[in-house]
C-alpha positions in Angstrom: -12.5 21.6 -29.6 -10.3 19.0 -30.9 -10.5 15.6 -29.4 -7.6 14.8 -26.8 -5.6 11.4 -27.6 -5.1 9.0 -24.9 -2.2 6.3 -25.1 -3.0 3.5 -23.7 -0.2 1.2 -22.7 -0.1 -2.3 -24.0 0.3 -5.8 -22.8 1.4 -9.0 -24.4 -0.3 -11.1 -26.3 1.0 -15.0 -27.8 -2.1 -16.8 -30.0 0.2 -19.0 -31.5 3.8 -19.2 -33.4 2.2 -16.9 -36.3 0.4 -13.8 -33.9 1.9 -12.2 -31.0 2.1 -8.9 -30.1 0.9 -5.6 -28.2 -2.7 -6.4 -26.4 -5.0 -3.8 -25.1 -8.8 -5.0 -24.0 -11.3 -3.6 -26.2 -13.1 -1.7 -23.0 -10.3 0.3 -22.3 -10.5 1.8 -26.3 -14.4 2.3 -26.2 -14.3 3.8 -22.1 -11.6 6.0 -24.0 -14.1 7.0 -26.8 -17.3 7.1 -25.2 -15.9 9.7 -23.6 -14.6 12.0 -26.4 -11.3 10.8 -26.7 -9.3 8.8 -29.0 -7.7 5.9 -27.9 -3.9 4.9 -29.3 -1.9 2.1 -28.3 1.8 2.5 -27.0 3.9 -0.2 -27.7 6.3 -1.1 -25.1 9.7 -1.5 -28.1 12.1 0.6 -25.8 11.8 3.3 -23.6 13.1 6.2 -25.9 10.5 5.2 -28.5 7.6 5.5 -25.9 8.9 9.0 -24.4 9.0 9.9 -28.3 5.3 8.5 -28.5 4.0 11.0 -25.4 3.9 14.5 -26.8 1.3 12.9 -28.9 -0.6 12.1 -26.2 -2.7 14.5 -24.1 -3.7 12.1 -21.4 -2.1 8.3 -20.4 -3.7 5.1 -19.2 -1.4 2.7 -17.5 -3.0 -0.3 -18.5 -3.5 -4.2 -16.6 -1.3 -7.5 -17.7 1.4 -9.2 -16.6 3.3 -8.6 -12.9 6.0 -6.4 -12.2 9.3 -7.9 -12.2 10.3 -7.5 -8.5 14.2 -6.9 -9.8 12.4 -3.0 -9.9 11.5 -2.8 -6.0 14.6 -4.5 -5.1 13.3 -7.9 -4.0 13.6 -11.5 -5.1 10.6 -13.1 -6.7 8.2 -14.8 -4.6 7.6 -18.3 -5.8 4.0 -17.6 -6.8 4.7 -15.0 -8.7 3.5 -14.7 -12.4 4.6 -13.9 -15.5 6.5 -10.8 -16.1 8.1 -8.6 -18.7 11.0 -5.7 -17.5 11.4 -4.5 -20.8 7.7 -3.1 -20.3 8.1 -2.6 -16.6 11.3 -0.6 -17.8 9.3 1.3 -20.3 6.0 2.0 -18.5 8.2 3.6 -15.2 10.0 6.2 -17.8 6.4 6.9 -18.5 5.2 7.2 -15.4 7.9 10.1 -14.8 7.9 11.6 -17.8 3.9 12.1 -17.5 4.2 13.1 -14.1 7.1 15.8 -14.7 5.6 17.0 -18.0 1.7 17.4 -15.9 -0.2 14.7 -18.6 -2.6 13.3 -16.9 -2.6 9.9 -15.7 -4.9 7.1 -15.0 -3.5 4.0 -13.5 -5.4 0.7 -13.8 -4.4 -2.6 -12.0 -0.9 -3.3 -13.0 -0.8 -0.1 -13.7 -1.5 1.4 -10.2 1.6 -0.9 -8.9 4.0 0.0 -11.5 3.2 3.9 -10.3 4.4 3.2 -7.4 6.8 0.9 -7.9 8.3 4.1 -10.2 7.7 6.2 -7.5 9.6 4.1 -5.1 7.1 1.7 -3.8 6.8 -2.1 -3.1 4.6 -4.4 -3.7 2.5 -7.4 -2.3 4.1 -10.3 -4.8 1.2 -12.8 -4.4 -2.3 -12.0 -2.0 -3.2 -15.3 -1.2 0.4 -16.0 0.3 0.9 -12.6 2.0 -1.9 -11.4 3.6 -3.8 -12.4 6.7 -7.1 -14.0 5.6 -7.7 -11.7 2.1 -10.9 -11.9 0.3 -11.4 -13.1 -3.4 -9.3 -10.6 -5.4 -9.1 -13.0 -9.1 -12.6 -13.4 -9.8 -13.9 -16.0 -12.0 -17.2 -14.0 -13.2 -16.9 -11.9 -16.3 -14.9 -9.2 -15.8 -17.6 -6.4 -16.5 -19.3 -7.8 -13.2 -18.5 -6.4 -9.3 -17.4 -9.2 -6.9 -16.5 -7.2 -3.5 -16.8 -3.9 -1.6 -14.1 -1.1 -1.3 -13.9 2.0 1.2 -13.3 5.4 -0.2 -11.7 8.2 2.0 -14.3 11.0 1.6 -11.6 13.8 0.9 -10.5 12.2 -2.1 -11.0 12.9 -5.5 -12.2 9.2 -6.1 -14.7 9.7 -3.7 -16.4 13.2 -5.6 -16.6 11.0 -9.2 -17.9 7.6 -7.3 -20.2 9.8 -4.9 -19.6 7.4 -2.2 -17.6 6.0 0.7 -18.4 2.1 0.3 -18.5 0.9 -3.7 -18.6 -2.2 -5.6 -16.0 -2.9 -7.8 -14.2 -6.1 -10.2 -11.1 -7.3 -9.5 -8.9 -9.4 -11.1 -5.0 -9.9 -9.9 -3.2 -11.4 -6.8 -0.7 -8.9 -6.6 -0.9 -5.2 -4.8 0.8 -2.1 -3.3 2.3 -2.8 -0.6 4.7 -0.2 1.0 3.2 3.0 -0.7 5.4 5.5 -2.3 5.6 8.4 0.0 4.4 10.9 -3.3 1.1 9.1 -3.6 -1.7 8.6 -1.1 -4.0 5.5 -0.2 -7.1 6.6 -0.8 -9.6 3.4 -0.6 -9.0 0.0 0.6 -10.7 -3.4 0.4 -12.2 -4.9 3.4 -8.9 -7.2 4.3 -6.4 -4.2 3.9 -5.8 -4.4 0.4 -4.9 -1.3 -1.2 -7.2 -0.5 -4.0 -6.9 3.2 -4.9 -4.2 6.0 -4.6 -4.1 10.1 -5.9 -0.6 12.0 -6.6 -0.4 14.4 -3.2 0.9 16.9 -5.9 -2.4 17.3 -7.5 -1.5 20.0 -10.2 -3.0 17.5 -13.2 -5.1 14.1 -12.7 -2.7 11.6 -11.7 -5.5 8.2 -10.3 -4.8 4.6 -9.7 -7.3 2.1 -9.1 -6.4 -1.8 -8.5 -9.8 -2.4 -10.2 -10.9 -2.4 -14.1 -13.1 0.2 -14.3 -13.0 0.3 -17.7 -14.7 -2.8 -17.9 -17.7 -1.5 -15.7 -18.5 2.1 -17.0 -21.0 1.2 -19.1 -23.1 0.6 -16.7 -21.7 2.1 -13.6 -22.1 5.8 -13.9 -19.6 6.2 -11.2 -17.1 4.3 -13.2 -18.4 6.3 -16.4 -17.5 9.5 -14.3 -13.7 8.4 -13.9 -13.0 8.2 -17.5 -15.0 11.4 -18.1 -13.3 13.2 -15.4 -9.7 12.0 -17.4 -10.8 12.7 -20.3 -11.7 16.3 -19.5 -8.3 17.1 -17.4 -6.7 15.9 -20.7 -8.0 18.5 -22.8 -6.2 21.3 -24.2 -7.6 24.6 -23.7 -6.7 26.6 -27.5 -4.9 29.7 -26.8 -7.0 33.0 -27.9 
């Protein structure tokens, strides 16, 4: 059976004068290929290009990077508030809808679970540390493959049958979150101070998962992270017509 290809969105990257340009973390490619698919990067140039990109693609990743601009969820920035980019915000939402409508499935990571919803009609939490009664550590300052705090899984969710438990260990690494949730996605795990950290499409025809973690960065040596990208990978292949 031939491989499926997974686009995986890209952030923004500025060495010096001489090299800038589309960044994707390294995890994200091998996750993608340990798991018998073949990673691409889409490049955030317009959003017609990128909708031109996605019949190539059999399965999406919504990658992490920069903060949403809040022009999208029709708020004023909040003066913590980091960096932020609308041409990919503006790209990464036609995505988001385009995968959704065309049943490709969908894995949203970090950023990427708050730009689903934000596309879906969500808000978001501009800046943790600011907005939210007494949160826990959610920028760690280990390595990013290592687990810092503990998340609740509802145990009717599809997260829950890959992880295989109610009460995980996961990374984490922004300060912003979801904060009203779109009313076509479900919370489906939160961090002990509220936090959302997971939500599953309540029309679940095709694989449509965010996480606020980097899973990617733990699979190869979590299993139950391993499971998540095996799990996408799987929904994202074609079955050949006999």
């Amino acid at each position: 059976m031939k491989k499926p290809v997974i686009g995986i969105t890209g952030a923004y990257v500025d060495h010096n004068h001489y090299m800038e340009g589309v960044y994707v973390h390294h995890d994200y490619h091998k996750s993608v290929a340990n798991n018998g698919g073949i990673p691409i990067i889409v490049p955030f140039i317009n959003a017609e290009i990128a909708l031109e990109t996605l019949p190539l693609c059999d399965g999406i990743i919504l990658s992490g990077g920069e903060d949403v601009d809040p022009q999208f969820y029709g708020q004023d920035p909040h003066p913590q508030i980091g960096p932020s980019i609308p041409e990919r915000d503006k790209v990464e939402i036609a995505i988001v809808k385009y995968a959704l409508e065309n049943n490709i499935p969908l894995l949203a990571i970090c950023r990427g679970i708050q730009i689903l919803n934000v596309a879906l009609g969500g808000t978001l939490i501009q800046d943790i540390p600011c907005q939210v009664k007494e949160p826990i550590q959610h920028s760690q300052i280990v390595k990013r493959s290592r687990d810092t705090h503990w998340v609740n899984i509802e145990n009717d969710s599809k997260l829950f049958q890959l992880l295989g438990s109610e009460h995980v260990r996961v990374n984490s690494l922004h300060h912003q979150s979801i904060d009203r949730i779109a009313s076509e996605l479900r919370v489906v795990a939160r961090s002990s101070d509220g936090v959302v950290e997971a939500v599953e499409y309540v029309h679940p025809s095709t694989f449509t998962v965010g996480v606020q973690w980097h899973p990617e960065s733990m699979a190869s040596t979590n299993t139950g992270m391993n499971n998540l990208f095996a799990e996408f990978i799987k929904s994202s292949m074609k079955v050949p017509v006999l």
